[in-house]
N, C-alpha and C positions, 0 to 999 in steps of 0.2 A: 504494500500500500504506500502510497506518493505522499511528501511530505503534506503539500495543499490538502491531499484526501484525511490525512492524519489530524492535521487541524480543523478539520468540518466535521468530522465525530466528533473530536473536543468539546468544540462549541457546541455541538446539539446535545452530548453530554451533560455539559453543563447546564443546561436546563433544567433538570432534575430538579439541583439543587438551590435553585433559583437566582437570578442575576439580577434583580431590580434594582442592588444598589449598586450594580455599575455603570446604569443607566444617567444620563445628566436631568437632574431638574428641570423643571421647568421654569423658564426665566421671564422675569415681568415683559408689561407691553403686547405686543403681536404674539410673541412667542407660547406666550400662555393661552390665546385664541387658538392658535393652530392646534397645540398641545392637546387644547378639550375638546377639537372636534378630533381628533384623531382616539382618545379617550373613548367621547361618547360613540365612536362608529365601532370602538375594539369591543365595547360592553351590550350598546343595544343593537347589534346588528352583528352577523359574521364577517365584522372587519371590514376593510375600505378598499372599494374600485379604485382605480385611476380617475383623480380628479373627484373625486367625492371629499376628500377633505377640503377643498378649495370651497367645495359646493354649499358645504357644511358651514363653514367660516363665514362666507359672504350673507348665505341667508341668518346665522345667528345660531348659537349650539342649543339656543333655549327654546328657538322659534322649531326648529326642526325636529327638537325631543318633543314638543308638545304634537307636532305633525304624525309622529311616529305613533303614540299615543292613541289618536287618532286615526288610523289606517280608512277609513271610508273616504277620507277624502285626499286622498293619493290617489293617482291614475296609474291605473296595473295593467290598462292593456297591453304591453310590450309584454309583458310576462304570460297573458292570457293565450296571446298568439304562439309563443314557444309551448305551453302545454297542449295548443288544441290540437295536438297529434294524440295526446292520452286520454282518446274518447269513454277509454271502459272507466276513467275515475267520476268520470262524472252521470254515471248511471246511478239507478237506485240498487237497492240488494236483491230483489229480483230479476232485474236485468242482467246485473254482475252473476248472477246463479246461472242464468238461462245461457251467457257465453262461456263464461268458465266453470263450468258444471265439474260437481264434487263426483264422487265413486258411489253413493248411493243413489244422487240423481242420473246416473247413468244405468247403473242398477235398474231404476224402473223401466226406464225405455227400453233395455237388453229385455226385460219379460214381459214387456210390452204394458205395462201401466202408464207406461207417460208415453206421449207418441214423438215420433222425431223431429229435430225441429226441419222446415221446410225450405229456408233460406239454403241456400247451397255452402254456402262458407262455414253454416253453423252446424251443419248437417256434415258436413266433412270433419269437422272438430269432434263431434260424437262418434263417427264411424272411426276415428282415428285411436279415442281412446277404447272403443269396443273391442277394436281390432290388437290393442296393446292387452286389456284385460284378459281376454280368449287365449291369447298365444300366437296366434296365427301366424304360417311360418311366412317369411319375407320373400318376396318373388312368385310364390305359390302361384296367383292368376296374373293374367294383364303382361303389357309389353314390357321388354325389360328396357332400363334407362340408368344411367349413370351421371353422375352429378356431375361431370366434365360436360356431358350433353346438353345437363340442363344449363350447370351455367353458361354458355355459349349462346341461350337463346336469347332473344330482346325480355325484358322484363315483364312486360304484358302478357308477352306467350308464356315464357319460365311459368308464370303462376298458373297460368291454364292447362299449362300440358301435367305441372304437378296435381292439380286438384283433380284429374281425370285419373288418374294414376290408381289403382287399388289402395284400400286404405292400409293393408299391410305391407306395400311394397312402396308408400310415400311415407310410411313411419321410419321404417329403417333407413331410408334417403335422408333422413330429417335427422336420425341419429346419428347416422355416420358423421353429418355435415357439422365438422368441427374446424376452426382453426381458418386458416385462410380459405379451405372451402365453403366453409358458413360465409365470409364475408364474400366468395365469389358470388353467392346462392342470393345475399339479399341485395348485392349491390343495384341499385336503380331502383329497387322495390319503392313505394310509400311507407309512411310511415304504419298506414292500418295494414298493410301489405305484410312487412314484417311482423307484428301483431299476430296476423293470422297465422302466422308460419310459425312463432311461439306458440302459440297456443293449440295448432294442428299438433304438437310433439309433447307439450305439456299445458294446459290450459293455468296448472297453480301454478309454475315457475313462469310464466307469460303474466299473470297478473301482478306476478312480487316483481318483477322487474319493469314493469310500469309505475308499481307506487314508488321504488327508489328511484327511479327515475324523476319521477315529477316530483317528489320531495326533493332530490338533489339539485332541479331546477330551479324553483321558487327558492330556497336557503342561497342557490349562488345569485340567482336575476332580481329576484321579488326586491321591490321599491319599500313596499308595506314590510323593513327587516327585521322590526321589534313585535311585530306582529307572529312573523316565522321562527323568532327566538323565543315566542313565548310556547306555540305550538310544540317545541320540542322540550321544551321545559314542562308542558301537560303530559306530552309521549312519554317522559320518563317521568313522573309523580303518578301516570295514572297507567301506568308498563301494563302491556300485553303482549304476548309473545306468540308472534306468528306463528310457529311452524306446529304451534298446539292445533289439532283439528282443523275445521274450516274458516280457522279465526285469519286467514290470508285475505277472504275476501267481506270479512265481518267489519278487518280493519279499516278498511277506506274509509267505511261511513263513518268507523268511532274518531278517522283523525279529521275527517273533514266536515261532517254535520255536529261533532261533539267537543273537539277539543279546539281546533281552529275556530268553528264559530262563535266558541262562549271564554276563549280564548285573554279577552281585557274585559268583559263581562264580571257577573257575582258570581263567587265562589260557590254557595247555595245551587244556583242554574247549573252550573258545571257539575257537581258532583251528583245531582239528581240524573243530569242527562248521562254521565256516566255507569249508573249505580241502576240502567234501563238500558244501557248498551248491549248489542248480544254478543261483541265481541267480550266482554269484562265478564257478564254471566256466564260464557260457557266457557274461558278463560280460568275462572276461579271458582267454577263447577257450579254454582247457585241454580242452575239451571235444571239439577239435579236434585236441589234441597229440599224433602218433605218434611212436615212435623212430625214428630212421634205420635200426638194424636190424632193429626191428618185423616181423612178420609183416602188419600194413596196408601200410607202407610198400614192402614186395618184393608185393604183389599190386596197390595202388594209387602210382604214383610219384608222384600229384601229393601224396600225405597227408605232411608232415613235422613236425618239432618248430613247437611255439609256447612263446616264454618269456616272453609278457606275464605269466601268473600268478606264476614263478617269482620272476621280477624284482621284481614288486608284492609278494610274500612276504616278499624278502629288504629291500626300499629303503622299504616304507610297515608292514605289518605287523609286521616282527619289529627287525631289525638298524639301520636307518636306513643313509642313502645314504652317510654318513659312515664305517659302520664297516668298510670298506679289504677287502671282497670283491671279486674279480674277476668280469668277462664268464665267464671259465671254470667260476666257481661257478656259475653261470645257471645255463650250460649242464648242468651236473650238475643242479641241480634239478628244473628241466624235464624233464629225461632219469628223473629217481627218480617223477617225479607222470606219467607218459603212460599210458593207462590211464584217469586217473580224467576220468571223462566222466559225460554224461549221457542217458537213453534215450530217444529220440526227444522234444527238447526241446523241440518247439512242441506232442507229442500225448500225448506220455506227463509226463516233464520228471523221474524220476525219477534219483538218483545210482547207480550202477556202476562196477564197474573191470572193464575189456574186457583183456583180456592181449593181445590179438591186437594191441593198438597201444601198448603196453608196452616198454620198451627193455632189452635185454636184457643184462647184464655186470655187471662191479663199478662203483659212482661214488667221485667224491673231492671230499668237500663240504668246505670251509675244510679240510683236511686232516685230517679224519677218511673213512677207507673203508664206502663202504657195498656190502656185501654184496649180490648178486643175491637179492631177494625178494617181485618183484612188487607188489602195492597195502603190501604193511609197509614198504617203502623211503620212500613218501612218509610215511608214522608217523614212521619213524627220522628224517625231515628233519626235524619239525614236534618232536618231542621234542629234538632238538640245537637248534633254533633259538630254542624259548621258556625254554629252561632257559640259554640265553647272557646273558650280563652285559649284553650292548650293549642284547640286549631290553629283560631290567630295566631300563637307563635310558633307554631311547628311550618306552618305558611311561609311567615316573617322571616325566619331563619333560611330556609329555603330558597328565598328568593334573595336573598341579603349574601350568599353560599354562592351562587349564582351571578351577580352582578356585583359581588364587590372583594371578597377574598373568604379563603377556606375558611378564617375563623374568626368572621365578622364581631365586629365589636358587640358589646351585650347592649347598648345604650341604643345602639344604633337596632337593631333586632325587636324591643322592645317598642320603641317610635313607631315602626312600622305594626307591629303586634297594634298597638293602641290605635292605629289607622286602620285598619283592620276593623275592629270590632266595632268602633266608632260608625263606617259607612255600608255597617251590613255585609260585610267582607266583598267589597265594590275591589277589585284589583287592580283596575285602572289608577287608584286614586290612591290605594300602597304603594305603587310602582313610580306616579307624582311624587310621595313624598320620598321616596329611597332615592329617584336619579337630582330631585333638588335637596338631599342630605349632604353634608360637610364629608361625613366618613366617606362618601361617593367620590368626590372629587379631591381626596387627601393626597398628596403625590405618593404617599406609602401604598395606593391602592394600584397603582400605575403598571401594568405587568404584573399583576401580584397574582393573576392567574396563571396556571398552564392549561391550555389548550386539549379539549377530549380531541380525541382521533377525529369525529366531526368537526369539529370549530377548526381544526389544522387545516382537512381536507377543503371546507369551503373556503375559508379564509384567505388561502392561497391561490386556491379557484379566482376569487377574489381578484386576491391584489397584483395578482402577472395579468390579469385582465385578459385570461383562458377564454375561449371560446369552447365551448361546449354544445360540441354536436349530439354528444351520447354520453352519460352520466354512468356506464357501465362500469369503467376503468375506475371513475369514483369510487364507486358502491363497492369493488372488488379491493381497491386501497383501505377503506376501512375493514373489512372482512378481516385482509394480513394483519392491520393495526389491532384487532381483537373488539372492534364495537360495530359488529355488523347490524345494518338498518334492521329495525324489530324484529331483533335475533339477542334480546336476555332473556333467558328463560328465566329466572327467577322475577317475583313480584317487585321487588325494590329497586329496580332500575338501575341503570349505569351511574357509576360515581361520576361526583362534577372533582373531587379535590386531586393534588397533584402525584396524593401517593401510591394513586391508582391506576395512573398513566405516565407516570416516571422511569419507569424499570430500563434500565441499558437495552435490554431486547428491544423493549417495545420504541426508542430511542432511534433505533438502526432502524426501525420499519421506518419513519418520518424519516432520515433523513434518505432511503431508497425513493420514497414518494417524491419528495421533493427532487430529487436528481432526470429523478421519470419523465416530471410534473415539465421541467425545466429545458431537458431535451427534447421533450416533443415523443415520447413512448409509452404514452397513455392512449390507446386507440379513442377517437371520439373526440378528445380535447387537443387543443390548438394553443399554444405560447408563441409572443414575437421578442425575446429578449432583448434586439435591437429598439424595439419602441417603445418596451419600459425604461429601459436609457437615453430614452427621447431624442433618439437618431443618432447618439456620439457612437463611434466605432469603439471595436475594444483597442484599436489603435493610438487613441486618446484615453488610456486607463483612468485616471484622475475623473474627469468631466464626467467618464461611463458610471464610476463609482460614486460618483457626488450624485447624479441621476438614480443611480438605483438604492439606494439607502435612503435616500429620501421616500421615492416611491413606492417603497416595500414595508419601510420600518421608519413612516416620518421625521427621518434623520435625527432617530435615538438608536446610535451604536455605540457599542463596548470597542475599548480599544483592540479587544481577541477576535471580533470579528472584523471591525474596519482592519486589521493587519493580514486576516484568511483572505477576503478577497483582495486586497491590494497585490498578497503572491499571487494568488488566481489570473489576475487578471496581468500582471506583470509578465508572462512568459508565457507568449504563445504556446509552449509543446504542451501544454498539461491542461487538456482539453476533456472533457465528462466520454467523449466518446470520436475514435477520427473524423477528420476533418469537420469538425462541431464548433462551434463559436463559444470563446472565450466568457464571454456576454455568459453563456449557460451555466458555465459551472458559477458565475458569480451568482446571479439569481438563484441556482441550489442552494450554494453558500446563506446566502440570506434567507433564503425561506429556511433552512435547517437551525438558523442561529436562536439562542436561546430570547433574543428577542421576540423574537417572530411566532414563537415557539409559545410564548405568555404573551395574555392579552390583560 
């Protein structure tokens, strides 16, 4: 390994252990302007485009947090246009059912209770996974054809000649089609074109890579970015893990009707719409919960309570594991939520309360009584539980972890707590008082995070000002990073602190990304190194590097990283990869640096 290369582990090394105070103050005048837009865009947003800090400054950092705030009145259609290729996110849960059909709704139509569907494309998706369930061996009928053939053909036809194809003898074309064959197969296709082609092979690995896709979109494009930062901050307080049953296609509605929408809304809204979601209930088995004296329960003995949800209510959503409820309160909870279930969850997937598996009597939750009253009993829990103090601060702290450092001040936690319960737990109006808080803008707070694998991945996206054709190589970078998109399986979600994404391993993964990121060996995504250095050649090192530390890291560098790239860029031979621009490994350099690394 090359002296340069030796010094770029260093530095992303270093990051572990944190570098803020090698960072320079911020200094009165202008300098403190630029400083807190550049602040504000590291903490309510995933980090700063090209020319966003500028944008920030002139309109004002207080005028644009309050805009942020606000997200309705921001014009998103730039953003709208890049997603309207991912038609299936924006269907309802029976539509998303009827194209990307589970194994038991295929099940019925193999025995003929559900008929086929008749559309040609949807009807080839069905015969494809019929034909993968059966066995059916590859070749068996029909012409034979080879993927050199097909891809050879204009795009128009390719698709025609494949959907005519026997449905056993277009699955194995579809599986062999890896690697650069895959990309000969979709090249010219549309973008529902490809779609199809996912989904004729796998219809649940076709839908998960539309949601990260258009989640990895909106986090890098979206205007509305305090709005997508908060989204992800719901995704992980209210975790659900995909790859449990049919909760693939349960999740779109839970991120985008339930967390996205009630997202700067009342905490009360959200957790209702949560605590009704089908992806959450059959996630955390409620969907299964009867009473003991139920009327399921006296005709089926195997059906009994389940108190994963409850428990996940009381110990992750609401109270914290700290705030001194009992096993007995579970038990109550669970006992107030049986009933809420979902309708046939692999064919229908809709929410209901079934009374028939409903617990019948009085409960005694932290020592308040609740009244026998059916599906309003689990209301009454969800009103006594977000309106509690402990919420307010289990919230407080959360969001305070979040937007300001792992071990936010207590005073500071507290403020917000008291904001909190004060406005009915309105989180728009915590969020008010935590980014106009003093502890917010302390220069102690400045870098005092490190960056989850996500906030790395866009942020960088971000600030080389990536073009992004296809968000795959993203989604496939955090995968290696260890935080793949709604892939924790446990309920408590990915850690936000630094000691959970510090490790030397996980170290090396960021700075391969960023090397990737840098050169251009990300399939889908596009960097111009020369234009983040705003045209100077690497010929002009000095100029190149005064350009790029600016525009990567608002020209807060450590003297260990301004001296990485100064050799980097000092001697042509020591290039990320032959004949590659110097410009590259410098932009690696800084995205790896421990700067860059904390926001």
């Amino acid at each position: 390994m090359n002296r340069v290369l030796r010094s770029c582990l260093a530095v992303a090394l270093a990051s572990a252990a944190g570098c803020a105070g090698s960072l320079p103050a911020p200094r009165p005048g202008g300098q403190d302007d630029r400083l807190a837009a550049a602040h504000a865009l590291d903490r309510l947003a995933f980090g700063a485009r090209p020319g966003d800090r500028e944008r920030v400054e002139r309109m004002g950092v207080d005028r644009w947090i309050d805009l942020q705030l606000h997200p309705e009145r921001i014009d998103e259609r730039a953003l709208e246009e890049r997603l309207a290729r991912f038609r299936a996110l924006e269907l309802g849960g029976q539509e998303l059912l009827a194209r990307y059909p589970t194994r038991p709704l295929l099940q019925d139509v193999s025995r003929g209770e559900r008929p086929m569907p008749g559309d040609p494309s949807l009807r080839a998706i069905y015969e494809d996974q019929l034909a993968g369930e059966q066995g059916a061996e590859a070749g068996a009928t029909g012409p034979a054809v080879t993927l050199e053939e097909l891809a050879d053909l204009p795009a128009a036809e390719r698709l025609r000649r494949l959907l005519a194809l026997p449905p056993s003898v277009r699955l194995e074309l579809l599986r062999e089609a890896r690697g650069p064959a895959r990309r000969r197969l979709l090249d010219g296709l549309e973008p529902e074109e490809r779609d199809l082609l996912a989904a004729l092979e796998s219809p649940r690995r076709a839908l998960a890579e539309q949601a990260a896709q258009a989640r990895l979109l909106r986090d890098v494009y979206a205007e509305r970015q305090l709005l997508e930062v908060m989204t992800d901050f719901w995704l992980n307080h209210f975790n659900v893990y995909a790859e449990k049953g049919p909760d693939r296609w349960l999740l779109v509605e839970l991120e985008r009707d339930v967390l996205r929408a009630h997202a700067l809304g009342r905490f009360r809204d959200l957790l209702g719409a949560t605590a009704r979601s089908p992806a959450m209930l059959f996630y955390l088995d409620n969907w299964l919960s009867a009473g003991p004296s139920s009327l399921r329960a006296r005709r089926h003995p195997g059906a009994g309570l389940n108190e994963n949800y409850a428990r996940e209510l009381l110990e992750l959503h609401t109270l914290g594991a700290e705030a001194g409820y009992t096993q007995r309160d579970v038990v109550e909870v669970a006992r107030c939520f049986t009933g809420w279930t979902i309708e046939r969850p692999f064919k229908e997937g809709r929410f209901v309360f079934d009374p028939r598996m409903h617990d019948p009597g009085d409960k005694l939750l932290l020592g308040h009584r609740i009244a026998p009253g059916g599906e309003q009993e689990g209301e009454e829990v969800l009103d006594l539980l977000a309106r509690d103090p402990r919420t307010a601060r289990r919230i407080a702290l959360k969001l305070a972890e979040r937007f300001v450092s792992d071990d936010p001040p207590d005073a500071l936690v507290e403020r917000l707590a008291r904001r909190f319960t004060a406005s009915d737990g309105d989180v728009r109006a915590v969020l008010v008082e935590l980014f106009h808080a003093p502890e917010f803008w302390d220069p102690s707070s400045r870098r005092a995070k490190l960056k989850t694998p996500l906030e790395l991945v866009v942020s960088a996206a971000r600030a080389s000002g990536a073009e992004v054709e296809d968000a795959g190589a993203l989604a496939a970078a955090l995968g290696r990073m260890g935080m793949p998109l709604y892939g924790m399986a446990t309920p408590n979600g990915w850690a936000w602190t630094a000691a959970a994404w510090g490790g030397p391993g996980a170290l090396l993964e960021r700075f391969a990304f960023a090397r990737a990121l840098a050169t251009n060996r990300l399939p889908g995504v596009r960097v111009a190194p020369g234009q983040l250095a705003g045209g100077e050649p690497a010929a002009a090192p000095e100029a190149a590097q005064a350009r790029l530390e600016e525009g990567l890291l608002a020209g807060e560098v450590s003297r260990s990283t301004h001296a990485a790239v100064a050799e980097a860029l000092a001697d042509p031979r020591r290039r990320p990869r032959p004949g590659g621009d110097p410009l590259e490994l410098a932009v690696a350099l800084l995205l790896s640096s421990p700067e860059f690394q904390r926001r």
